[in-house]
C-alpha positions in Angstrom: 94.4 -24.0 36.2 97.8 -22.5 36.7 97.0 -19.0 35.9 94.0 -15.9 35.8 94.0 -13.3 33.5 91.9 -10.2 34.0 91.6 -7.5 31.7 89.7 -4.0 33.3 89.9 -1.0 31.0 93.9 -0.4 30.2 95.3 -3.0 32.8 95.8 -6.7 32.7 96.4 -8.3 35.9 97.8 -11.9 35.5 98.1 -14.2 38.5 100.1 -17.5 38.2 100.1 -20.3 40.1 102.3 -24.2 40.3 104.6 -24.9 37.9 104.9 -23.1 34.8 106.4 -24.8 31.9 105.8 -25.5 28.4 102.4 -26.3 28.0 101.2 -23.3 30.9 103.5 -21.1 28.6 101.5 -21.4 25.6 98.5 -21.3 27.0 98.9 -18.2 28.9 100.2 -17.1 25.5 97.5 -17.8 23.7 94.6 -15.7 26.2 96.8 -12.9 26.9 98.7 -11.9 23.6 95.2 -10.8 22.3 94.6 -8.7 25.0 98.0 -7.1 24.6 98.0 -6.5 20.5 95.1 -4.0 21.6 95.9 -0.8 23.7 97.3 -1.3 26.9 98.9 1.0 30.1 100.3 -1.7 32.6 100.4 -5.8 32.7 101.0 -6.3 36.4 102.1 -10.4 36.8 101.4 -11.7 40.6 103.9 -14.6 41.2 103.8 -15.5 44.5 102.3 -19.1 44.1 104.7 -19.9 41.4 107.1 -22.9 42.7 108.8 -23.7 39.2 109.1 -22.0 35.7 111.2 -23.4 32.8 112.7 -21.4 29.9 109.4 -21.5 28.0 107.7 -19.0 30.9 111.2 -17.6 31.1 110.3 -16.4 27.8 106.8 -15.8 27.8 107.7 -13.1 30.4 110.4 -11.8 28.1 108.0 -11.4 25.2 105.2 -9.4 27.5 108.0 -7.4 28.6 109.5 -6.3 25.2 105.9 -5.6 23.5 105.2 -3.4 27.1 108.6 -1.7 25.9 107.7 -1.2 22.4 104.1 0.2 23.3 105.4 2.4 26.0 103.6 0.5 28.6 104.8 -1.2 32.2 104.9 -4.3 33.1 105.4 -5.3 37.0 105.9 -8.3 38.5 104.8 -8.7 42.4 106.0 -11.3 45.3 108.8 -13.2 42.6 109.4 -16.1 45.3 113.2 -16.4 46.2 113.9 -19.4 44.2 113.0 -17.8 41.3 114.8 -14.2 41.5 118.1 -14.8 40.5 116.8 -16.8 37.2 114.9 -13.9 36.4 117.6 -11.1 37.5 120.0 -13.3 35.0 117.6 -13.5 32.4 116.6 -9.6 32.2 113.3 -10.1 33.9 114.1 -8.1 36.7 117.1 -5.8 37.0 
């Protein structure tokens, strides 16, 4: 499995792992967009097994981060390996 989700209270902690491409993408999608259509303070994503995400986890990330926006809630994302930071700086994930 490529990825836990834990929900306690108002957080959800998501810890990925491998490579994350289309098929990770919509299943992560599918166990943790539940948890987020219900009230939420923080999604905190730990990335520091992740060797290789495509645009489809690109995206994913992009959608938990504009619901956290619209619900006045944070997101985080801890230990973004190297390879991926400029992908995600480009793509809006991190600023």
């Amino acid at each position: 499995m490529c990825f836990e989700i834990t929900a306690r209270e108002e957080r959800i902690t998501v810890i990925l792992t491998g490579a994350i491409g289309v098929k990770e993408a919509t299943s992560i999608r599918q166990q943790l967009f539940p948890l987020i259509q219900t009230s939420f303070v923080d999604i905190a994503f730990h990335l520091g097994e992740v060797t290789e995400m495509d645009s489809s986890g690109l995206g994913l990330l992009l959608a938990v981060k504009k619901i956290a926006n619209d619900n006045n809630s944070s997101v985080s994302f801890h230990d973004v390996p190297a390879s991926l930071r400029e992908r995600f700086r480009l793509t809006g994930i991190l600023i």
